[in-house]
N, C-alpha and C positions, 0 to 999 in steps of 0.2 A: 066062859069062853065058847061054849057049846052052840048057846043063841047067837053071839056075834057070828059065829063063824057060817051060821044058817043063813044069818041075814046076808052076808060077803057071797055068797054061795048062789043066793037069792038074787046078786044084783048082778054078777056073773054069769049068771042064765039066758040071763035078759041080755047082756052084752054090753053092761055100762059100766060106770063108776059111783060114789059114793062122797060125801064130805064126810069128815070128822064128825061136826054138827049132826048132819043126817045119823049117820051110824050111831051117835051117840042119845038120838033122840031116840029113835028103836031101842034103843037098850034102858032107856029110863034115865040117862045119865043127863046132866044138865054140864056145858061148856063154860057156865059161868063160874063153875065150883071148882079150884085146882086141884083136888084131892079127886074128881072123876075125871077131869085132862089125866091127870098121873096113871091113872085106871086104866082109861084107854088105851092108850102107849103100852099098858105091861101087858094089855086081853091081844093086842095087834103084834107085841114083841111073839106069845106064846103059839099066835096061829099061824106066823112065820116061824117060829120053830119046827112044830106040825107038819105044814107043808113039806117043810127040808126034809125030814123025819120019813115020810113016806114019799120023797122024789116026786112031787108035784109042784106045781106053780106057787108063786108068792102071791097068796088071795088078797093081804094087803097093799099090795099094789095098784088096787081100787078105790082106795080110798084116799081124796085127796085134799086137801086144803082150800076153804074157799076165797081165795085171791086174784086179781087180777090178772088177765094176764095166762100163761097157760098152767094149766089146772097139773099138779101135781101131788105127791106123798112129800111132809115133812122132811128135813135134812137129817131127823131122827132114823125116819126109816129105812136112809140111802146107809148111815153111818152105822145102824143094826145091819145091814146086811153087810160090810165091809167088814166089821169087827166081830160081831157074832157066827156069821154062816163063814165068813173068811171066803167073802164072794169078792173079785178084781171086779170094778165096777171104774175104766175109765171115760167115757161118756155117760152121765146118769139119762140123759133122752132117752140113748139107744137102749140102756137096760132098761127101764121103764117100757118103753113102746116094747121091746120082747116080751116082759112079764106078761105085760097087758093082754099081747098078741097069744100067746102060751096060755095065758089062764081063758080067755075067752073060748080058745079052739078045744080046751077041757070041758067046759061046763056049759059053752052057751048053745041056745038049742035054735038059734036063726044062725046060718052059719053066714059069717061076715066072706071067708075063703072062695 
């Protein structure tokens, strides 16, 4: 979890996002393998815990699916934050574009503001 959350942390900085794929290639994991999709999801469930844990932004919020279209986080991660953090999430854009906005003005060092 430790390296993932370097890397999140890492692209954070900079002020961007991340795919699945990406994150998962830094990590040695291959997206063709289901047994390391499953991995990912519990290493991304743990550093959304984390975050909540010490009242900071959801770092997974950067990382997002590579699809057409606008570029978002799984329905995994909207349904982990509803059920696990017991976060009201009724527009997922608007919550999204917060996290985004919130994790960026934490860690990134070109200030978008």
């Amino acid at each position: 979890m430790r390296t993932a959350r370097r890397v999140l942390e890492g692209v954070a900085r900079k002020g961007g996002t991340i795919t699945y794929g990406q994150l998962m290639g830094a990590l040695g994991l291959r997206t063709e393998i289901p047994a390391n999709r499953a991995l990912i999801g519990t290493v991304l469930d743990d550093i959304s815990r984390a975050c909540a844990r010490e009242h900071k932004p959801l770092l997974p919020a950067l990382v997002h699916r590579k699809t057409a279209g606008i570029p978002r986080p799984s329905e995994t991660f909207f349904r982990f934050v509803r059920e696990e953090l017991k976060v009201t999430v009724d527009d997922e854009d608007q919550f999204l574009q917060r996290q985004l906005d919130a994790v960026w003005r934490a860690y990134c060092v070109f200030q978008r503001w």
